[in-house]
C-alpha positions in Angstrom: 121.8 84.3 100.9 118.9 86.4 102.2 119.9 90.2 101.5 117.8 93.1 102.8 115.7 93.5 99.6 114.9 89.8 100.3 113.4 90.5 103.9 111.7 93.5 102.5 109.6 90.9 99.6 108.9 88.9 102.0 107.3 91.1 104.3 104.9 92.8 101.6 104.4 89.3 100.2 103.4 88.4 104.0 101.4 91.8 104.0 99.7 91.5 100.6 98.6 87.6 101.6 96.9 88.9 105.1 94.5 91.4 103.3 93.7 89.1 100.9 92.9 86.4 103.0 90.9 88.9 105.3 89.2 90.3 102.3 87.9 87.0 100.9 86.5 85.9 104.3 84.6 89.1 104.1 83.6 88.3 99.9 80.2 88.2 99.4 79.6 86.4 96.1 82.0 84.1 93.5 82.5 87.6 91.7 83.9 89.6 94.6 85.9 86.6 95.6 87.7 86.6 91.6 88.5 89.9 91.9 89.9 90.2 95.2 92.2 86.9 93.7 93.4 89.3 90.0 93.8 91.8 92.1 95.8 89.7 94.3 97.6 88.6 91.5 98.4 91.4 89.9 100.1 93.1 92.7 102.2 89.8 93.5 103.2 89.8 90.1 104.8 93.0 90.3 106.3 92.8 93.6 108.2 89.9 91.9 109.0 91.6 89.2 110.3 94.3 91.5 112.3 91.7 93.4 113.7 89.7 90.6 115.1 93.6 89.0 116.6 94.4 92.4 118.2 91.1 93.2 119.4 91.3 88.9 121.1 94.4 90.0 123.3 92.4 92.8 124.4 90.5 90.7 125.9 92.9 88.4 127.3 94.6 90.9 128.7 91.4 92.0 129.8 90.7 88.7 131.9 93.4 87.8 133.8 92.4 91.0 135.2 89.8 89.3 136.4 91.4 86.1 
């Protein structure tokens, strides 16, 4: 089941991976290149940590359907 929150990781996911692939074709040197990837990192980390606490909060909703 893909829900709207779903669409809506997906398209920053798709978002955050264009800029960083633009950014490291632009990377000068091994130590720009490592940052731009934590950086990168980082901020998919959280929107999956976002994600995973929105789709959590579904499924208690859902939950309490059944009780």
């Amino acid at each position: 089941m893909v829900s709207t929150n779903s669409k809506s990781y997906f398209r920053e996911v798709e978002k955050n991976h264009r800029t960083y692939n633009a950014a490291m074709k632009r990377a000068q040197s091994r130590q720009s290149m490592m940052n731009l990837f934590w950086r990168h990192k980082r901020q998919h980390e959280a929107l999956l940590r976002k994600h995973l606490k929105d789709e959590m909060l579904q499924v208690i909703q859902l939950k309490k359907k059944f009780k």
